[in-house]
MARMARNU-976042 format. One record per atom (N, C-alpha, C, O): residue in three letters; chain; atom name; x, z, y. Coordinates in steps of 0.001 Angstrom, whole numbers, plus 500000, padded with zeros to 6 digits. Layout:
BEGIN
- type;mol;atom;xx;zz;yy
- ALA;A;CA;X;Z;Y;
...
This chain:
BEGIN
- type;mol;atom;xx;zz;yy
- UNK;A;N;395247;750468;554654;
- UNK;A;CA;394653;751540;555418;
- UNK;A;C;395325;751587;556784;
- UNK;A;O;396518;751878;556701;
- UNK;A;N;394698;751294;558510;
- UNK;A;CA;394985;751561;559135;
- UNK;A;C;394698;753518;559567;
- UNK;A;O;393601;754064;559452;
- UNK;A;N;395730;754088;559950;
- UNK;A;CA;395544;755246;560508;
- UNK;A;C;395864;754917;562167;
- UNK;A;O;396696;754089;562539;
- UNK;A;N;395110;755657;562969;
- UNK;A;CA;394802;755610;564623;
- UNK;A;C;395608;757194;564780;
- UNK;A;O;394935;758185;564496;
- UNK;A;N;397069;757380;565244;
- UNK;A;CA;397469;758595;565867;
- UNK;A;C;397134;759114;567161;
- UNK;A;O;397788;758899;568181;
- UNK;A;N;396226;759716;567095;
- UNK;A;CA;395963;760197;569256;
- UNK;A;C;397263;761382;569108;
- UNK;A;O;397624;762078;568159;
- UNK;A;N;397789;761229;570611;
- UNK;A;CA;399431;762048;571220;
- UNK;A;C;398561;763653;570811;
- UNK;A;O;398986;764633;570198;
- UNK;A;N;397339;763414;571386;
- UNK;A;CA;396947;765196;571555;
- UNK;A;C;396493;765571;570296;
- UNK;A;O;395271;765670;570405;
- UNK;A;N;396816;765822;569202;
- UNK;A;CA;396635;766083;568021;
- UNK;A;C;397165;766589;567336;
- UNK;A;O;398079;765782;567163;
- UNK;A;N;397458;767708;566456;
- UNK;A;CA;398486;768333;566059;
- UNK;A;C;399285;768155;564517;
- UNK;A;O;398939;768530;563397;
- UNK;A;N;400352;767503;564934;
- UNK;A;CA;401075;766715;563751;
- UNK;A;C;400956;767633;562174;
- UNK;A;O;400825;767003;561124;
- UNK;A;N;401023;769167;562186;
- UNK;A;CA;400274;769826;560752;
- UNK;A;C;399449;769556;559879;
- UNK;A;O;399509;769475;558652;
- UNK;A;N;397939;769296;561310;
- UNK;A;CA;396857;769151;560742;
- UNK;A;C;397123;767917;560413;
- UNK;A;O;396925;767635;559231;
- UNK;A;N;397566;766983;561199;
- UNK;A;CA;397500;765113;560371;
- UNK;A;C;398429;764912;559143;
- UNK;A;O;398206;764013;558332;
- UNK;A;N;399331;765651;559039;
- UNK;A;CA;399793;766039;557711;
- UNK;A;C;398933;766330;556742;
- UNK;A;O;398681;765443;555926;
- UNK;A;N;398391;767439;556638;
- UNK;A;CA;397438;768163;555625;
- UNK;A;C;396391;766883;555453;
- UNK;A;O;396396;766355;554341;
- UNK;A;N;395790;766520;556127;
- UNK;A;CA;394768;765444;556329;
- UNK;A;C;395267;764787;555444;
- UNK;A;O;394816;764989;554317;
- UNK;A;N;396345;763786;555600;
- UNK;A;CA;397075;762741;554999;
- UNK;A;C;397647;762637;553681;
- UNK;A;O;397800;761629;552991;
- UNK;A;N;398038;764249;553358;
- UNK;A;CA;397956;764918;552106;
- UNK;A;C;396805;765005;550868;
- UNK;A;O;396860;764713;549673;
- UNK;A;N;395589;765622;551853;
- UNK;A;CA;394171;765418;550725;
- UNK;A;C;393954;763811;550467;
- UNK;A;O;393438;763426;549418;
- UNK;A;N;394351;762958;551418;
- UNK;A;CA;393610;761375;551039;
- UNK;A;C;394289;760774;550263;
- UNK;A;O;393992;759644;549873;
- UNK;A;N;395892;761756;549691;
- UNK;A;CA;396326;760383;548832;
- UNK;A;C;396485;761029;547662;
- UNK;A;O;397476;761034;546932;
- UNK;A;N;395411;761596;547522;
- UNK;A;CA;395149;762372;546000;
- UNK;A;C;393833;761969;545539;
- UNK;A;O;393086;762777;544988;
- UNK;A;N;393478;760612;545763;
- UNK;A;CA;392197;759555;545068;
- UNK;A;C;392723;759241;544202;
- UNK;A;O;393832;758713;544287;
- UNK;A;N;391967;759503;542797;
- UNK;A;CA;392405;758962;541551;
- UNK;A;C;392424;757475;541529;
- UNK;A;O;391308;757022;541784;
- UNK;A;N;393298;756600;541315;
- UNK;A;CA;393224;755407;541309;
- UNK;A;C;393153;754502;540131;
- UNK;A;O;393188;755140;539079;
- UNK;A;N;393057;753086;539962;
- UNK;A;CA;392374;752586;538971;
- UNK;A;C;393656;752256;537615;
- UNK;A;O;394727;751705;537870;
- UNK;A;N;393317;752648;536430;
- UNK;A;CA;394208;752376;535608;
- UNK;A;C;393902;751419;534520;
- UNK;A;O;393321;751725;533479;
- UNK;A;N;394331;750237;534833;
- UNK;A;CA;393916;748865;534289;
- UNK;A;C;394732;748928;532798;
- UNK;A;O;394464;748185;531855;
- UNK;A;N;395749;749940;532789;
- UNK;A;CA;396476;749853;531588;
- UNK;A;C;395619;750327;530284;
- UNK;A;O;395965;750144;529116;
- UNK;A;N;394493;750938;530702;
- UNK;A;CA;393651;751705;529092;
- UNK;A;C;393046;750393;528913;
- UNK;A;O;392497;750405;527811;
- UNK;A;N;392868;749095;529573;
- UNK;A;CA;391916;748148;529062;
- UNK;A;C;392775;746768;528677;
- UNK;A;O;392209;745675;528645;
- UNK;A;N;394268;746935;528373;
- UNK;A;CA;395020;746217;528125;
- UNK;A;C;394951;746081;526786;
- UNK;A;O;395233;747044;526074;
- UNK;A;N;394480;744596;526120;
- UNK;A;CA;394534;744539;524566;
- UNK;A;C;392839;744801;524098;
- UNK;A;O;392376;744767;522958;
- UNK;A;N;392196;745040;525267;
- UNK;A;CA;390484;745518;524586;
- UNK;A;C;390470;744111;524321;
- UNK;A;O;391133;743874;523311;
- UNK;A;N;389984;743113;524824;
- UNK;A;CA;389453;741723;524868;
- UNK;A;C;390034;741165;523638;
- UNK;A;O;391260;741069;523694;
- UNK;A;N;389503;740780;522570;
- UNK;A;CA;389941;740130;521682;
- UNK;A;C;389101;738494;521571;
- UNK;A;O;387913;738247;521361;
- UNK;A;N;390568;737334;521867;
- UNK;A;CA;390239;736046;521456;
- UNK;A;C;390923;735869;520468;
- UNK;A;O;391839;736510;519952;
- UNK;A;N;390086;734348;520077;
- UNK;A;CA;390845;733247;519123;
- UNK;A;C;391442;732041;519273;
- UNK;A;O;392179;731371;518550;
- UNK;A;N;390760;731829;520862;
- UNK;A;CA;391793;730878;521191;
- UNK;A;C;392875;731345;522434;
- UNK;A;O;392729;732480;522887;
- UNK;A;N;393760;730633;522887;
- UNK;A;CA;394567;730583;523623;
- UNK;A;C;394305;730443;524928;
- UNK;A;O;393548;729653;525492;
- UNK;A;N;395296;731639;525539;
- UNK;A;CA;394209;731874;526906;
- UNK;A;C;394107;730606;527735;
- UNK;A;O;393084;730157;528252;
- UNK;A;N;395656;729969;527787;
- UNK;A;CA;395565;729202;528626;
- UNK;A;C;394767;727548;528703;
- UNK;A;O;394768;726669;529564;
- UNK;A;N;394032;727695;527141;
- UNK;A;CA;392827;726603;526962;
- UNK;A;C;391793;727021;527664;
- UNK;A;O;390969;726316;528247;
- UNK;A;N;391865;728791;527574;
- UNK;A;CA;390437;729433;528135;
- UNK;A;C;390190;728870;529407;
- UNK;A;O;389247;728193;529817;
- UNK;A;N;391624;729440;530165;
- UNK;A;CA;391595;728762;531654;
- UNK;A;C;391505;727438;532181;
- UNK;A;O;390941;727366;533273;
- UNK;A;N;391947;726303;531648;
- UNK;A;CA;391605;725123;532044;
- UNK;A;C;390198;724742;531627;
- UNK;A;O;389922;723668;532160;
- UNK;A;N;389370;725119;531011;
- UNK;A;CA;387966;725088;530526;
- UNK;A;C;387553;726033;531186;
- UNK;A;O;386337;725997;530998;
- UNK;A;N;387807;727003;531953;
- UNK;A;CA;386861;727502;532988;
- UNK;A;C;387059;727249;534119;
- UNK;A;O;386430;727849;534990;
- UNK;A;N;388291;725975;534532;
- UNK;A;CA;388587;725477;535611;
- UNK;A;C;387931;724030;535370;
- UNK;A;O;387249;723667;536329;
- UNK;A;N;387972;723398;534622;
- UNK;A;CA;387244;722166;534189;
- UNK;A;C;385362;722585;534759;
- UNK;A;O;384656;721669;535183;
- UNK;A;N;384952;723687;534685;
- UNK;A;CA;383792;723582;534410;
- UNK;A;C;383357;724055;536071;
- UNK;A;O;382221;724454;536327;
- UNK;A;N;384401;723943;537083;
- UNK;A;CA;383691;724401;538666;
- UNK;A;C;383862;722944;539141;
- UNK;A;O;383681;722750;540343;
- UNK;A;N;384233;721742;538247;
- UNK;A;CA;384468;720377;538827;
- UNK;A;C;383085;719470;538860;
- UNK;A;O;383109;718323;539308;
């Protein structure tokens, strides 16, 4: 995220501002850890889905 400070602006309000934007719920990859169930081994998975862009 670039933020642009203009001098004439009043450092409170860009506070408060800066305050509401970093209260976006963000993504939690940890509830989908363990969903995916294989039988084989991932790292066969991966060379067979790297084998197959050749």
């Amino acid at each position: 995220m670039v933020l642009i400070l203009k001098s004439n602006k009043d450092i409170k309000k860009l506070k408060e501002l800066l305050a509401e934007r970093q209260h976006k719920k963000k993504f939690d990859a940890r509830k989908f850890c363990g969903v995916l169930k294989v039988n084989e081994d991932a790292l066969t998975i991966q060379q067979r889905l790297r084998d197959e862009w050749n």
